[in-house]
C-alpha positions as CSV (number, residue, x, y, z in Angstrom):
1,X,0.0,0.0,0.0
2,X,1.3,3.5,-1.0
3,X,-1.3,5.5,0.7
4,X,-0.5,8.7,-1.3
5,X,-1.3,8.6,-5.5
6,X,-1.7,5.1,-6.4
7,X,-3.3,2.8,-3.7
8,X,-0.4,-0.1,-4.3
9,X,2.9,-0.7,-5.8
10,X,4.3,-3.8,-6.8
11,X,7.8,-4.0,-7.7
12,X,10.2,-6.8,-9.5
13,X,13.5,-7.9,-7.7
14,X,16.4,-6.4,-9.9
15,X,18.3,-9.2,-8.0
16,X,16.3,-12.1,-10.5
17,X,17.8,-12.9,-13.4
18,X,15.5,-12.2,-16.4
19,X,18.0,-14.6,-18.9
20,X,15.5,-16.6,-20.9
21,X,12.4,-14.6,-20.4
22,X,10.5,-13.8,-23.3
23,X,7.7,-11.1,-22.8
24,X,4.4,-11.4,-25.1
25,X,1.6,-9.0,-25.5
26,X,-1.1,-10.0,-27.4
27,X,-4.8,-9.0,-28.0
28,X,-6.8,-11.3,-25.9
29,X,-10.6,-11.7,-27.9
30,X,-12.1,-12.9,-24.5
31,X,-11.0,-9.7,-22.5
32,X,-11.5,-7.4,-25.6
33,X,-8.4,-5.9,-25.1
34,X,-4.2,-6.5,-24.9
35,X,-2.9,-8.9,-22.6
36,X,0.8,-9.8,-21.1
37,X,2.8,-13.0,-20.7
38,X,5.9,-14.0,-19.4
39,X,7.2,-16.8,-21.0
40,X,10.0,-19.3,-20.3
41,X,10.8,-22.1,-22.6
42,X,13.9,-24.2,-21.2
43,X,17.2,-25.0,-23.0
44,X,16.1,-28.7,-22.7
45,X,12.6,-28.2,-24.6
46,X,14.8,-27.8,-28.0
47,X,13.4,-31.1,-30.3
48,X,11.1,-32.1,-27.5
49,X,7.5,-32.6,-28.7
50,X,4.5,-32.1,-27.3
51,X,5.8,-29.6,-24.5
52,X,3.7,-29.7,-21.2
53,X,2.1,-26.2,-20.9
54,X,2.2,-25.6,-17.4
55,X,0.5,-21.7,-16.5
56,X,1.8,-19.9,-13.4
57,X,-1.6,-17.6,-12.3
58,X,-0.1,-14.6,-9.9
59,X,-2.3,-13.0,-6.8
60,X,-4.1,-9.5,-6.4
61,X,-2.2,-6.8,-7.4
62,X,0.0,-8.6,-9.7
63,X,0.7,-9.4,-13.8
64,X,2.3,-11.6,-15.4
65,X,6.3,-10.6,-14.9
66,X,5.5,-11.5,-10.7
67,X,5.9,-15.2,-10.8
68,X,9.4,-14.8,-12.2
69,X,10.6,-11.1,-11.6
70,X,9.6,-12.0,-7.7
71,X,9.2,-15.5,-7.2
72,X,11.9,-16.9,-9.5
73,X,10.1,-19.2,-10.8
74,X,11.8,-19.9,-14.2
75,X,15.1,-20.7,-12.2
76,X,13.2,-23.1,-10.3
77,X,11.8,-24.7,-13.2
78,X,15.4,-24.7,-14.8
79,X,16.8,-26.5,-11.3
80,X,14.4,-29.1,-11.3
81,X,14.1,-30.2,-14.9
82,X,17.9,-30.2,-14.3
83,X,17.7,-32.9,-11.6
84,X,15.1,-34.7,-13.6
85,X,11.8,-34.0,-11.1
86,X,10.5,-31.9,-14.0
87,X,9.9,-32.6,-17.8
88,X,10.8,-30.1,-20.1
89,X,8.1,-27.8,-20.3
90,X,6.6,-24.3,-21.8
91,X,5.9,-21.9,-18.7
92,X,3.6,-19.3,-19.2
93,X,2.8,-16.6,-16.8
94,X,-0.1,-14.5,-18.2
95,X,-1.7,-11.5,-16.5
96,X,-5.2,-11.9,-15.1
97,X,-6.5,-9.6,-17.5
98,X,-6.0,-6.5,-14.9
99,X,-9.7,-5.7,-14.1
100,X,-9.3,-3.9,-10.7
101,X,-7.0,-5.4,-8.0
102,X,-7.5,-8.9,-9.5
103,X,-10.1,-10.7,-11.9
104,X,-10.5,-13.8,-9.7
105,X,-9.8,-15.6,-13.2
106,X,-13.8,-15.5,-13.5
107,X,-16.1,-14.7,-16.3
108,X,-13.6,-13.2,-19.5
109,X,-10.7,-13.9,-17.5
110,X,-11.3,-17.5,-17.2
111,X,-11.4,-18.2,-21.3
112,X,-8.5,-15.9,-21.5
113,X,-6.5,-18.5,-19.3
114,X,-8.1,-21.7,-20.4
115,X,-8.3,-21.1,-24.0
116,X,-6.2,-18.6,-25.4
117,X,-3.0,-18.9,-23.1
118,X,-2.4,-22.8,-24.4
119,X,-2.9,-21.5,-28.0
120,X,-0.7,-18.8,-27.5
121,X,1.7,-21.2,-26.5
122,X,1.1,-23.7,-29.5
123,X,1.7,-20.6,-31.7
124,X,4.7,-19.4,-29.8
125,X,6.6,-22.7,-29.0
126,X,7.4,-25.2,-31.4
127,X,7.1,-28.0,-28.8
128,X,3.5,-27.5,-27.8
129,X,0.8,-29.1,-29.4
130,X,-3.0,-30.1,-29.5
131,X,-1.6,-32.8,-27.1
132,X,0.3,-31.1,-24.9
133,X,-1.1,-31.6,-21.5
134,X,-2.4,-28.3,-19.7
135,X,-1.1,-27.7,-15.8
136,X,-1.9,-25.2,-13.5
137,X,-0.5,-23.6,-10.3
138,X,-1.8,-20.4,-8.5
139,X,-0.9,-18.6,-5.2
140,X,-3.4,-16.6,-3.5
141,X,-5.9,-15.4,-5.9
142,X,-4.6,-17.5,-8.3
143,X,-4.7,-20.4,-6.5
144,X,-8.8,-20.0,-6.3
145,X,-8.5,-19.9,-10.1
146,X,-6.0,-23.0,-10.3
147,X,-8.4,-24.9,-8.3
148,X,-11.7,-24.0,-9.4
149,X,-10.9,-24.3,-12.9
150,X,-9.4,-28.0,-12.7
151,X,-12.8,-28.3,-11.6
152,X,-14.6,-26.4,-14.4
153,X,-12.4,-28.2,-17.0
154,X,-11.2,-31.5,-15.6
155,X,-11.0,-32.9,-18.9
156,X,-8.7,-30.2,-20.4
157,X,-6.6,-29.8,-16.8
158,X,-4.3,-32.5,-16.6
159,X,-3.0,-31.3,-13.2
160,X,-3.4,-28.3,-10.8
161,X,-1.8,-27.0,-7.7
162,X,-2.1,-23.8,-5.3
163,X,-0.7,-22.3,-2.7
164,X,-2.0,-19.9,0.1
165,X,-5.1,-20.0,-2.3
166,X,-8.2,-17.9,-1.7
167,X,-11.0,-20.7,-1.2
168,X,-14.3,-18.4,-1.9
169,X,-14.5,-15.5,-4.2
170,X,-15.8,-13.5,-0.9
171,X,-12.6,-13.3,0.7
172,X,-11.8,-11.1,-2.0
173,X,-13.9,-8.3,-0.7
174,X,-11.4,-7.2,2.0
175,X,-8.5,-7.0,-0.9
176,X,-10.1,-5.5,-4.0
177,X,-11.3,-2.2,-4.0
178,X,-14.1,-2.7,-6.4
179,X,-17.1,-4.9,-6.2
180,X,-17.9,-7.8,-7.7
181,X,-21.6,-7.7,-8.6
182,X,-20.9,-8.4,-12.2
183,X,-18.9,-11.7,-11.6
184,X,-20.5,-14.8,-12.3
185,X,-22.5,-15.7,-8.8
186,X,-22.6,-19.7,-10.3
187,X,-21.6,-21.6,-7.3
188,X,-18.7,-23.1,-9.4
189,X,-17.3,-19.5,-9.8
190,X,-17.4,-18.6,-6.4
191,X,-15.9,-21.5,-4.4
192,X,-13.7,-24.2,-4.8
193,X,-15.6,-26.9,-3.4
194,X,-18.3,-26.3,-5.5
195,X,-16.4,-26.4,-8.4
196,X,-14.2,-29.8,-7.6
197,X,-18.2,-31.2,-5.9
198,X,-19.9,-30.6,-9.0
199,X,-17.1,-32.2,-11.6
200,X,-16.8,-34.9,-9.1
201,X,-20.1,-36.2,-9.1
202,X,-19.7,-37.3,-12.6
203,X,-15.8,-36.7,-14.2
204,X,-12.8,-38.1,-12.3
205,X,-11.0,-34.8,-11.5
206,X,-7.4,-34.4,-12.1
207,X,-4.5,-34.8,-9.1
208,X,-4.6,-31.8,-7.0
209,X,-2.3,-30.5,-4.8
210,X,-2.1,-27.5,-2.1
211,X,-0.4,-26.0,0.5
212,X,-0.4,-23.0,3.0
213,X,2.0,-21.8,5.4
214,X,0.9,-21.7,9.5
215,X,1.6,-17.9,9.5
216,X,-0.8,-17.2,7.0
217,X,-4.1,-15.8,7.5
218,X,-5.7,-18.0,5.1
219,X,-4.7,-21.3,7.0
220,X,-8.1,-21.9,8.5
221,X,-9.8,-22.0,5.4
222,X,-7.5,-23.9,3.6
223,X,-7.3,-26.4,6.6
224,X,-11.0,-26.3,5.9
225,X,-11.0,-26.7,2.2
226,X,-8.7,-29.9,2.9
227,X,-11.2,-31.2,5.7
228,X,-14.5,-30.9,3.3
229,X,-12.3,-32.7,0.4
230,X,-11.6,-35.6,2.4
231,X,-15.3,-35.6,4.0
232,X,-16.4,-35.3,0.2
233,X,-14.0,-38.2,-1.1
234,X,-11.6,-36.2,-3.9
235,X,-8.5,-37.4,-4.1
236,X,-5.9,-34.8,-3.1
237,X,-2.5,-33.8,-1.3
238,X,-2.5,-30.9,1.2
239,X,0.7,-29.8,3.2
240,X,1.2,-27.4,5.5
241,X,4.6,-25.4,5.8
242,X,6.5,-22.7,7.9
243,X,5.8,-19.5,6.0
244,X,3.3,-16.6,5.7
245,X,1.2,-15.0,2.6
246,X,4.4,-13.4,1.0
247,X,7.1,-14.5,-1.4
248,X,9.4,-15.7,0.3
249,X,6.9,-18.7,1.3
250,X,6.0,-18.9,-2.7
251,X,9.3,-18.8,-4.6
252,X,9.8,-21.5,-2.1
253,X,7.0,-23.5,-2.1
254,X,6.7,-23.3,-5.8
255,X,9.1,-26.4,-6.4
256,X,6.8,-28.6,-4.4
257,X,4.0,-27.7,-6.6
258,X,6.4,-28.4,-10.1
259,X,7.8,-31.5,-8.1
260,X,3.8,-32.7,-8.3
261,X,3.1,-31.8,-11.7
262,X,6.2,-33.8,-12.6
263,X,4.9,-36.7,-10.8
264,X,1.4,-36.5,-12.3
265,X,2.9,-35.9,-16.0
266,X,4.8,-38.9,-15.4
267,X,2.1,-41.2,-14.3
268,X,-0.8,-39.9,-16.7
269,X,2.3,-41.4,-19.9
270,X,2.0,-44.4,-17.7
């Protein structure tokens, strides 16, 4: 929060390399307008076919440089396809489409991440294909997105992960300053559960995975979204770490999340 002329600020780390980042603005026909993403295609992706996407989806306040300009996120990527825990893959970091303090990833913003972010990568990166599989992480508000949308799409979503994520669209009220009245109010678009209860009662979902740190203020409904999953039967993993709502906790907790998409990219070739 600045408090003064613009009510926040985020800034990138000048201490992150940007080697290997490629920065794409297109315009997006969902959100009717232009639209940002980071991309970061590894040095081992050369000759590989059929490229996991996997899409990074950044919190309030954010765009699309935050996962790697703050959380490093392409380095950890690079580290861990290095030791062999992650494939070769096409990360993409889009914006949320910058309505407000955050979009939720509802409504425009939810074709803009499901559709057109994969073909912007199939257009962009010679790897990626119809058949590359789709992954998702999200932290925060992004993390709501990552989680309800593997339930929206289960059949698209070959794997999803979140940490510190926003479980209802309502706890956005106390970090946006506008309101919401125009989101979708479908019970799938404003709470997790719903979203992964409804695909469940008929689809097999795809393997999820979250975690949330014990000094952040979102714990207890995260603890809670773990406790109705089980109560409900979907399959899931849910850890708990030493951390807070900040980066720190997300540039470090990231590499569990890739660790799992790994794992689930490996078993779905099984």
């Amino acid at each position: 929060m600045n408090g003064t002329r613009f009510r926040t600020i985020e800034t990138s780390d000048p201490a992150i390399s940007a080697t290997g980042l490629e920065f794409v603005t297109v315009k997006s026909r969902a959100l009717g307008r232009r639209a940002d993403v980071t991309l970061y295609v590894p040095p081992a992706a050369q000759g590989a076919g059929d490229l996991p996407i996997v899409v990074l989806l950044h919190g309030v306040y954010g765009s699309h440089w935050a996962w790697a300009l703050k959380g490093r996120a392409h380095l950890t990527a690079a580290r861990l396809i290095d030791e062999g825990a992650l494939p070769p893959v096409a990360l993409l970091m889009p914006s949320d489409g910058l309505w407000g303090d955050g979009s939720g990833y509802v409504d425009a913003a939810e074709s803009w991440i499901v559709d057109e972010v994969p073909a912007l990568a199939r257009e962009l990166v010679a790897g990626c294909s119809e058949r590359s599989p789709l992954m998702v992480v999200g932290l925060s508000m992004g993390g709501f997105g990552a989680l309800r949308l593997a339930g929206k799409y289960p059949h698209r979503i070959a794997a999803a992960a979140a940490h510190s994520a926003i479980t209802e669209a309502a706890h956005l009220d106390g970090l946006i300053e506008e309101n919401r009245d125009a989101w979708s109010r479908a019970p799938a678009d404003t709470g997790v559960l719903a979203a992964l209860a409804r695909a469940a009662a008929t689809l097999a979902l795809p393997p999820l995975y979250f975690d949330c740190g014990r000094d952040d203020p979102l714990l207890e409904a995260n603890r809670a979204l773990h406790r109705d999953l089980q109560r409900a039967g979907i399959a899931h993993e849910y850890a708990e770490r030493d951390g807070g709502h900040d980066w720190d906790y997300w540039a470090d907790a990231l590499a569990e999340s890739l660790r799992f998409l790994g794992e689930a990219w490996r078993e779905g070739r099984q």
